[in-house]
Each structure stands twice: as structure tokens, then as C-alpha cells.
C-alpha positions as CSV (number, residue, x, y, z in Angstrom):
1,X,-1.4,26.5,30.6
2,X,-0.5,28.4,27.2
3,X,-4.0,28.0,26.0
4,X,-7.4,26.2,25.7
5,X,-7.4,22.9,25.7
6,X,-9.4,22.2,22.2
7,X,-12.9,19.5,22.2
8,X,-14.8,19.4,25.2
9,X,-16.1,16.2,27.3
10,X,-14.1,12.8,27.8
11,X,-12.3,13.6,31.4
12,X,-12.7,15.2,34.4
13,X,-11.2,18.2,36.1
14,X,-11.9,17.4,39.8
15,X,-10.7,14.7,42.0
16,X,-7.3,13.1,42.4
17,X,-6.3,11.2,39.1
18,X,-2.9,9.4,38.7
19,X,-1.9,8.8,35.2
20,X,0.0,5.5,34.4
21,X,3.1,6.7,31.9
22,X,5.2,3.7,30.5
23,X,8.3,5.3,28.7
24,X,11.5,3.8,26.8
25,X,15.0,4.1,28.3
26,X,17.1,6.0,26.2
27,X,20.2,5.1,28.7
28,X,22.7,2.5,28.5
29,X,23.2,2.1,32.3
30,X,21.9,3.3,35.7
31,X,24.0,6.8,35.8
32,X,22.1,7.3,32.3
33,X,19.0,6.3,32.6
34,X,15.6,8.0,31.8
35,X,14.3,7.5,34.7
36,X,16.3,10.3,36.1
37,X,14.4,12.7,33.5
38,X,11.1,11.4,34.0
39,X,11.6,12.1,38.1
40,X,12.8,15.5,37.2
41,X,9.1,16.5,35.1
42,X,6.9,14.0,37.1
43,X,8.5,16.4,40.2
44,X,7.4,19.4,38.6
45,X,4.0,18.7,37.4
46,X,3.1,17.6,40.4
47,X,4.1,20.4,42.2
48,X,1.9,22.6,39.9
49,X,-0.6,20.7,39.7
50,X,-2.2,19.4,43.0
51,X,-4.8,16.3,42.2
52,X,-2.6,14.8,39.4
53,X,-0.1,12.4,39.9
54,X,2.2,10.3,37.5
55,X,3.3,7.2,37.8
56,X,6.2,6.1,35.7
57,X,7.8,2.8,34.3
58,X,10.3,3.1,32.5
59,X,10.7,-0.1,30.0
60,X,14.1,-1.3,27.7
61,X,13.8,-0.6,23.9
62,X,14.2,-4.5,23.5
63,X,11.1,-5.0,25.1
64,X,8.6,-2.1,25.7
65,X,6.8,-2.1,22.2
66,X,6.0,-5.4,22.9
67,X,5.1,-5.2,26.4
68,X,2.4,-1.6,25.9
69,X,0.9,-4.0,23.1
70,X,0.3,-6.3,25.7
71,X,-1.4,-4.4,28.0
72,X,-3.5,-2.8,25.3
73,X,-4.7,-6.1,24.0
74,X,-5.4,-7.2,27.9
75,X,-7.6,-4.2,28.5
76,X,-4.9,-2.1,30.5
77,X,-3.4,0.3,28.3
78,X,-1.7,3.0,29.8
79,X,-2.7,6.4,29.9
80,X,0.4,7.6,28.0
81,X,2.8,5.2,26.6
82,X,6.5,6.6,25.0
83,X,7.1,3.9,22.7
84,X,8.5,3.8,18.8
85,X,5.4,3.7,16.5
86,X,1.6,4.8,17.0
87,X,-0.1,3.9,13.8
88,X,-2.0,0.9,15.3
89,X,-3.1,2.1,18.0
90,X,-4.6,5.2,16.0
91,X,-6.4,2.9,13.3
92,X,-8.0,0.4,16.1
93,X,-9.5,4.3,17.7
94,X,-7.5,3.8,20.9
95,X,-5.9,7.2,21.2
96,X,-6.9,10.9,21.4
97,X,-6.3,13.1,18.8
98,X,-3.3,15.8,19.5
99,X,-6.0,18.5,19.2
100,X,-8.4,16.6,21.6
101,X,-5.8,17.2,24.2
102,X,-3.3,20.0,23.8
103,X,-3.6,23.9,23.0
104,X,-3.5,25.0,20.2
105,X,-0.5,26.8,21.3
106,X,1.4,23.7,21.9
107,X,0.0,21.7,19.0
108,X,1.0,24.5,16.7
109,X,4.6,24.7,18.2
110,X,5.3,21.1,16.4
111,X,8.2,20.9,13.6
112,X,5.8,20.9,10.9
113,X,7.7,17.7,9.4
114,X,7.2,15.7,12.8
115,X,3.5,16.9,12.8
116,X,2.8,15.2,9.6
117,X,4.9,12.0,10.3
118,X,2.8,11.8,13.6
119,X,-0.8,11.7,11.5
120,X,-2.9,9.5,9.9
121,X,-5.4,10.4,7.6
122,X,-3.9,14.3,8.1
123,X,-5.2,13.4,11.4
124,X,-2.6,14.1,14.7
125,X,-2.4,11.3,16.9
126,X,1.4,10.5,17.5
127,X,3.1,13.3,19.5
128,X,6.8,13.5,18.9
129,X,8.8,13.1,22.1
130,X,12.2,13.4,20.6
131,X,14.1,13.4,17.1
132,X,17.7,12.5,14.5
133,X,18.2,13.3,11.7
134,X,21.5,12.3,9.6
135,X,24.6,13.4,7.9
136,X,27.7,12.1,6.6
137,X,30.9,12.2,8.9
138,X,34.2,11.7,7.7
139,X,37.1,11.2,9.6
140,X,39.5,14.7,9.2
141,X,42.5,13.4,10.0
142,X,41.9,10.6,7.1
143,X,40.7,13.2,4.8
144,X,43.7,15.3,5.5
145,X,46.2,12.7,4.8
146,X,45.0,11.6,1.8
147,X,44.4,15.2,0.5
148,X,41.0,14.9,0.2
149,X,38.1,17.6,0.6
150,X,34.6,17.1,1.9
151,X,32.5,15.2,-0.1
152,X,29.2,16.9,-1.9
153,X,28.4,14.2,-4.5
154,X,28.3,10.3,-5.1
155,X,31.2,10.2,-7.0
156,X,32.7,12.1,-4.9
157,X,31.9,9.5,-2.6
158,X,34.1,6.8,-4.9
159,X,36.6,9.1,-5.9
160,X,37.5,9.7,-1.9
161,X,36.5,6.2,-0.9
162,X,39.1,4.8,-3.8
163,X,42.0,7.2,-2.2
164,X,40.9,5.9,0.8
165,X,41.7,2.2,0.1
166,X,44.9,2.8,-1.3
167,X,45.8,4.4,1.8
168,X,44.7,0.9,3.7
169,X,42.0,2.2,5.5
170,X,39.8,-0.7,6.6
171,X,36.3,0.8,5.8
172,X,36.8,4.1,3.0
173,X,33.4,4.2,3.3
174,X,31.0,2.0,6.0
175,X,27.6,0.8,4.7
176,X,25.6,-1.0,6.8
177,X,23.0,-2.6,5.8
178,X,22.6,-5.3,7.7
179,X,19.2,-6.5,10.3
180,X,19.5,-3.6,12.6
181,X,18.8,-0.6,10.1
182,X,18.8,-1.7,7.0
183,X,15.9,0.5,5.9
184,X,17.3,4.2,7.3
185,X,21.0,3.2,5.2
186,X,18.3,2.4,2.3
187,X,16.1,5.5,2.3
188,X,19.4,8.1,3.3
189,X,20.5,6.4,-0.4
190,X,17.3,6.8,-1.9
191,X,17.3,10.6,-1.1
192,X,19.9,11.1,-2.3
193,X,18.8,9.7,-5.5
194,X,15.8,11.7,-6.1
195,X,13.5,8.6,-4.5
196,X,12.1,7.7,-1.2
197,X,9.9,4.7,0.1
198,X,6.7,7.2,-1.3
199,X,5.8,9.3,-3.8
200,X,4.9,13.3,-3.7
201,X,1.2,11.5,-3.0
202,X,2.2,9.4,-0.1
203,X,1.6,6.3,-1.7
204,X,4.6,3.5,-1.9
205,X,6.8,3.7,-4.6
206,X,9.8,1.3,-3.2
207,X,10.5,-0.2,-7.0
208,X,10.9,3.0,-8.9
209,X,13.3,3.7,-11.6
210,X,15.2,6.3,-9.4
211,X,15.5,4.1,-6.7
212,X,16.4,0.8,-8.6
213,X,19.4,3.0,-10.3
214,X,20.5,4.3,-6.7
215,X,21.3,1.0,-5.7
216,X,22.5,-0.3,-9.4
217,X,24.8,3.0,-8.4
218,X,25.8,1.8,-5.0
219,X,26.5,-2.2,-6.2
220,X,28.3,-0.7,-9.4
221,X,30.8,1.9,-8.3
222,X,31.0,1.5,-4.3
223,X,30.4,-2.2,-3.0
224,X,31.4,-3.7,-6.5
225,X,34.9,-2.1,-6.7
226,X,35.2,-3.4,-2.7
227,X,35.6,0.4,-1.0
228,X,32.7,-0.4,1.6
229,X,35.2,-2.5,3.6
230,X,35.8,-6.0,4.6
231,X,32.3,-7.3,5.6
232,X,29.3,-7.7,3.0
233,X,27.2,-4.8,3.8
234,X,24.5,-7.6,4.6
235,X,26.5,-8.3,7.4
236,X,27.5,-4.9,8.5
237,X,25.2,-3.7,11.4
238,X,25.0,0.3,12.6
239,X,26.8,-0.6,15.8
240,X,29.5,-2.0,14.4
241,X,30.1,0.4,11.5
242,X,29.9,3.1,14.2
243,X,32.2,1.1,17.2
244,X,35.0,1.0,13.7
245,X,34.4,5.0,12.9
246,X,35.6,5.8,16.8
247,X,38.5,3.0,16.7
248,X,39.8,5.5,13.2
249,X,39.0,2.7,10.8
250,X,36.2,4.2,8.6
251,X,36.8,7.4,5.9
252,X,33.1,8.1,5.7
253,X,29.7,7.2,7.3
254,X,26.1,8.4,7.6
255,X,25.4,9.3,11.0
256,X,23.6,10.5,13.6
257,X,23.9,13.0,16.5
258,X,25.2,10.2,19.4
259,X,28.0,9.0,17.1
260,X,29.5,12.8,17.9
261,X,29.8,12.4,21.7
262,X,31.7,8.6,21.1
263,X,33.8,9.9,18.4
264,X,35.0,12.7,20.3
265,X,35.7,10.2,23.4
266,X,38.0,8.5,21.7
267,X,39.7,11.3,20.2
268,X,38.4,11.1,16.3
269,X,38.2,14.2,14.5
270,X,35.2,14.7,12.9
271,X,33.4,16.3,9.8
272,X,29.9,16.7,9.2
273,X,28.5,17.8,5.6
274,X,24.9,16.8,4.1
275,X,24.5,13.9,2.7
276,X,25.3,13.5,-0.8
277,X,23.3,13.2,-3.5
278,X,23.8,12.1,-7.5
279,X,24.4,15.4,-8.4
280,X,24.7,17.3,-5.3
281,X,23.6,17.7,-1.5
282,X,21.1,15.3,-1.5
283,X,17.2,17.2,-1.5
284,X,16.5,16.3,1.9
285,X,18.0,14.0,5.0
286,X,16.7,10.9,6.6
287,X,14.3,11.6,9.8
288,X,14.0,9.8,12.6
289,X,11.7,10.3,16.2
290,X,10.0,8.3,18.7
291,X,6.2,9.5,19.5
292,X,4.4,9.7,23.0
293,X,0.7,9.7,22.7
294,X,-2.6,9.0,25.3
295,X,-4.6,6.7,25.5
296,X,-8.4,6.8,25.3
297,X,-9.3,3.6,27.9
298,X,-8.6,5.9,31.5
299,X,-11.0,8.5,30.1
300,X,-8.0,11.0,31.5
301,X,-8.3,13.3,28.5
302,X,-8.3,16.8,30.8
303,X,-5.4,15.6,33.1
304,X,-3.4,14.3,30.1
305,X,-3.4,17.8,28.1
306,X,-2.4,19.7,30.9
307,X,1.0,16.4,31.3
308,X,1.5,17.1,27.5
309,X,1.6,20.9,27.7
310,X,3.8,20.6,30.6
311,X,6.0,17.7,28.8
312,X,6.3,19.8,25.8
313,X,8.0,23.2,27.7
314,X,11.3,24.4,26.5
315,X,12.9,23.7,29.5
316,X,11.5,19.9,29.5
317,X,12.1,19.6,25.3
318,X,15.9,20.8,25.5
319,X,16.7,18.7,28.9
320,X,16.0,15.7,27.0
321,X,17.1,16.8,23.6
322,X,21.0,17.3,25.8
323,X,21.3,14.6,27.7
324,X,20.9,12.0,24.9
325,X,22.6,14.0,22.4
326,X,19.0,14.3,20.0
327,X,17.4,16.8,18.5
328,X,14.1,18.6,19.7
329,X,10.7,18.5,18.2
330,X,8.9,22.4,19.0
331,X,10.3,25.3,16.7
332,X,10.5,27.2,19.9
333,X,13.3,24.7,21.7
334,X,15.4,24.5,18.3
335,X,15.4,28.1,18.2
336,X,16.4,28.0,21.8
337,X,19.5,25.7,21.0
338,X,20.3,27.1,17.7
339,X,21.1,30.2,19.6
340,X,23.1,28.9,22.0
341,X,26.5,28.3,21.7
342,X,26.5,25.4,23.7
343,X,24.7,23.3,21.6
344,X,27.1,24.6,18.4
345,X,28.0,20.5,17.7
346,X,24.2,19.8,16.8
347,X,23.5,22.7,14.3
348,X,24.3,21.0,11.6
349,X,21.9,18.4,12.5
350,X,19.1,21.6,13.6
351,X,19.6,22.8,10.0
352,X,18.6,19.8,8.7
353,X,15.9,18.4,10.6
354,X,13.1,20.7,9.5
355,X,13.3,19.2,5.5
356,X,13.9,15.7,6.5
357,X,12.0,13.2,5.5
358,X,10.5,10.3,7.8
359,X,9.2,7.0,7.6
360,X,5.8,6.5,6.9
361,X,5.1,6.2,10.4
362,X,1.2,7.0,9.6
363,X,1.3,3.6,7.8
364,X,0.1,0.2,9.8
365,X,2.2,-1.7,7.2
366,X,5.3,0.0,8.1
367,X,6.3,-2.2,10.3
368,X,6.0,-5.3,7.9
369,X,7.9,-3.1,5.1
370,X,11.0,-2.2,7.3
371,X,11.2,-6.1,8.1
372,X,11.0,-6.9,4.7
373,X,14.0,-3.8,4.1
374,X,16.1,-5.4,6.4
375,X,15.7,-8.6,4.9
376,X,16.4,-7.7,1.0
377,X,18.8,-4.7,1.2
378,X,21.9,-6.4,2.2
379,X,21.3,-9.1,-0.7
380,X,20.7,-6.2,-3.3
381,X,24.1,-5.5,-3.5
382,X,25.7,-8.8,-3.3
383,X,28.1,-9.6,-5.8
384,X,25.0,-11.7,-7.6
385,X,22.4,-9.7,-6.6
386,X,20.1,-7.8,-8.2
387,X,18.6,-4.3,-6.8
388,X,15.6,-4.6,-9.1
389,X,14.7,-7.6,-7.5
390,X,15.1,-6.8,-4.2
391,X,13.0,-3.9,-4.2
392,X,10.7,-5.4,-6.3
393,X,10.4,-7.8,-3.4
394,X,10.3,-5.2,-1.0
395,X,7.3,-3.3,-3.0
396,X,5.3,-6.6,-3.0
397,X,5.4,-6.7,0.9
398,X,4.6,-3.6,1.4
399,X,1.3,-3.9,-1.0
400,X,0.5,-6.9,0.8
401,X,0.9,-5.4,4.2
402,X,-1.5,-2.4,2.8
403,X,-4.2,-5.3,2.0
404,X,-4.0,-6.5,5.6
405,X,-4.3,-3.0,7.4
């Protein structure tokens, strides 16, 4: 232990406890899986501490949000779940605060930016277990042939983008806004407009002026003029715009730290520069992170800050952080990697992680706004569209989510 574990009742330090853990696979097969990982802690913890066991499910992406709601509504949470959001579980009282259960050491040793994202009410309840964050690649050998340098603005952006076509590459620049994620292609462009989904008070502000004239921008001078490629941008999903950038048929692209790996696999070239902006590098990047948090019902609050303090160890943090080519979420572990040579392809990525901005994961209505993203992006910028209307749309949603929390 690094410290005192902060509070004091709610658990027990004697007797044998096992803690159930259900945690997402970040794998895409059995030689990847995160089950390897979580054998690799569970192993260690144990060892260390005699009387505490883990037990560990590990559940697909497709289905384990659904599946730790389940249990929670059937009486049999888990005592730590690994999931993608925590905000409802936090507003129904179901989880321990981060400073009922971890040091202040360990607490404290949080990216500031993914300590905020994982509170509600300033309050700490969402742990972050890993992050991405996003720049824009460009191909280099494109670029190169073309003549073209990196870009640092939007019209920059068009001015490559329109070499780009001439040249007859497929996609000068891939925008996908499609069902898959719609709303982190929206809020990199709103960035980079001087907006966001929020304003400096953390309110929503979806409708604004800035971020109506980003995408009156973006339908204007990129999808208007046809350089985002052959699909309707609608239609476009990540996977796709990131399966053409490896097969050499996409100029430009925001991205994240696993496109790298891919991209080097099949021999692509890349750059990586922040992401543009109207007049420059845009202010800050897009965030991104999953959250592992404990739950109240086992009463497990002693055993379950001495698992997080152990979880949250360099060595644990930067294991993770490698093998699924993200980003780590303690100042110490990015200070670890950013020193290290061997993690030189995600520095970039480091650099920008600490200023990024994130969802507004603290929000119960987030999940009813990103739906709504998803649905109205795509049709902002089609060729009859209308970008004031679509986030107006978008902004109504979101209040009425906000009346239902």
C-alpha cells in the first residue's frame, strides 16, 4: 500500500473475501484477449495479499454494458465492473466514491483531465482504466507525391484534400460520420472550431454559433466540393474509413493510437500532426477512456482499495496501456513511457492527452445525446441538409434527456 486508504467503515479487513470483477475484452481473438492480462494481476494480487481472491469474467464490448446493468438491476452487481460509462450507477448511489477507496497517493496520481471526466457533481466515482486520444494521420507517401506538407489548418485541409482528388485518391480526406462514432468525428470538428458539446460551465451548448459554422464549414468546402470520398459520410463508419487508410486509399484521417499498429502491418507510411483547427492547431483533442469502478452492494470497500491500488501500479497501467496500443491514465506511467524509447510511436498521442477534452461522461443523458449524434450528424452535411437543424435537433435531445435524469 502507497498510503491510507481515505473514510473509514463499510468493509472488512479479516476473513477470506473473493471479489467478483466483470471486465471488457479489448482483444479481437483468443491470442489477444484480456483475459491474459487480467490472470497476469489477479496472479499478483493474490500472491500479496492472502485472504483476497478475484474472480474474473471477462465479457465482449457488444454485450457487457448491457449484461453489468442486468445484474445490477437483479440485485447482483459486481463488486467491480470494467465497463464504458459510470454515470448511472453513480446517480442511483450504487458505487463508492474514488476517495472512499483508494490513497490519496493513487487518487492523486490521476491525469487530472480523466479525474474530472470520471466525476459527478466534482464528485470521483468513475476510475479510469485506460485512454485515446486523437490526431490527424496522413498518408506520407500521398503527401509526398502530391508535394504536399502536413496540414495545420482547415483550409489546409481543402487545399490538400483538392490536390488529393486530382491525383485520384479515393478518400483525400475520410469522414465518417456514420452510426458507429458519429459523435467523436463531430466533437474532434467542433474543437477545432472553438466549440464542444459544453460550454466553459459544463452545461450543453450543442447549437451554438461556433459549432453550427464548423459544420456549415465542413458541408461548404469539404463534403460539398466531393473530397471526403465516394460514400456520404452518413454512411461512412470508423472501421471502414480506417480498413481504406491501411489498403493506401485515404490522404488524411482523424485517428487514434490502434490505427498505427494496422497501418504499419500493411506497410502505410504514416504522419501524425494535431488536429487542425479554423485558424490553427486546434485548442485541444478529442478524449476518450473506459472507467472501472466498485460497487457498493458486497460491502467489499477495504478489499477493493487495496485491488485498485494494486490495479493502478506502473507496471499494471503500462502492461495494458502496450498491449492494446492505448494510452495510460496516472502521470506517473505516462512519464514512464514518455521516457522510453520504446513507446516513441505514442508520444504524440502522450503530448496530447493531458489537454483533451472528453465526453461528458458525468452526464446520465449522455448516452441519449450520443444516440441522437449518431443519428443527425451524417444528415447535416447531406447535399440538402442543414447543420443548424441537425444540431438543433441534437440540442433538444439532449435537454430532454437532462429532464429525465
Amino acid at each position: 500500500m502507497t498510503g491510507t486508504l481515505a473514510g473509514c467503515g463499510g468493509g472488512s479487513d479479516s476473513g477470506d473475501v473473493t471479489l467478483r470483477l466483470v471486465a471488457a475484452d479489448y482483444g479481437t481473438g483468443p491470442a489477444d484477449s484480456s483475459r491474459k492480462y487480467w490472470d497476469t494481476v489477479v496472479k499478483g494480487f493474490e500472491s500479496s495479499h492472502p485472504g483476497i481472491k478475484v474472480d474474473v469474467s471477462v465479457r465482449s464490448w457488444k454485450s457487457i454494458d448491457r449484461e453489468v446493468a442486468t445484474m445490477v438491476e437483479k440485485g447482483q452487481a459486481p463488486d467491480i465492473a470494467q465497463v464504458a460509462s459510470y454515470a448511472d450507477y453513480a446517480k442511483a448511489g450504487k458505487l463508492y466514491r474514488a476517495d472512499q477507496m483508494l490513497p490519496i497517493s493513487t487518487q492523486a496520481n490521476f491525469l487530472p483531465s480523466l479525474a474530472d471526466a470520471g466525476s459527478v457533481d466534482r464528485t470521483q466515482y468513475g476510475l479510469p482504466f485506460v485512454a485515446s486520444t486523437r490526431l490527424l494521420f496522413y498518408n506520407k507517401k500521398l503527401f509526398a507525391q502530391a508535394g504536399l506538407a502536413a496540414p495545420r489548418t482547415w483550409n489546409d485541409i481543402r487545399g490538400d484534400a483538392t490536390a488529393l482528388k486530382q491525383r485520384g485518391v479515393t478518400y483525400p480526406f475520410a469522414l465518417p460520420l456514420g452510426q458507429e462514432e458519429a459523435q467523436a468525428e463531430t466533437m474532434m470538428w467542433l474543437l477545432g472550431g472553438d466549440g464542444g458539446y459544453t460550454d466553459d460551465g459544463g452545461s450543453y451548448d450543442i447549437d451554438s454559433t461556433e459549432n453550427v459554422e464548423t459544420f456549415e464549414w465542413l458541408k461548404t468546402n469539404l463534403v460539398d466540393p466531393g473530397l471526403v470520398g465516394p460514400q456520404a459520410p452518413g454512411e461512412l463508419d470508423r472501421q471502414k474509413a480506417f480498413a481504406a487508410f491501411t489498403d493506401g486509399k485515404v490522404g488524411m484521417l482523424n485517428g487514434h493510437p490502434t490505427l498505427m499498429r494496422e497501418a504499419k502491418r500493411k506497410g502505410v507510411s504514416v504522419g501524425m500532426v494535431p488536429m487542425p483547427g479554423r485558424d490553427g492547431p486546434a485548442r485541444s483533442s478529442l478524449g476518450v477512456a473506459d472507467w472501472i469502478m466498485g460497487f457498493k452492494q458486497g460491502g467489499h470497500r477495504v478489499q477493493l482499495g487495496k485491488f485498485f491500488d494494486y490495479l493502478f501500479s506502473d507496471k499494471n497501467v503500462i502492461a495494458f496501456a502496450d498491449e492494446y496500443d492505448m494510452l495510460p491514465v496516472t502521470d506517473s506511467a505516462s512519464a514512464a513511457m514518455e521516457s522510453d524509447p520504446k513507446y516513441k510511436p505514442l508520444w504524440k498521442f502522450l503530448d496530447a492527452l493531458p489537454d483533451s477534452q472528453f465526453y461528458p461522461y458525468g452526464r446520465t443523458s449522455w448516452a441519449r445525446t450520443s444516440a441522437s449524434l449518431k443519428e443527425n450528424m451524417g444528415r447535416a452535411v447531406e447535399p440538402d441538409g442543414s447543420p443548424e437543424k441537425a444540431l438543433g435537433q441534437v440540442a433538444r435531445d439532449a435537454a430532454a434527456a437532462e429532464r429525465d435524469e
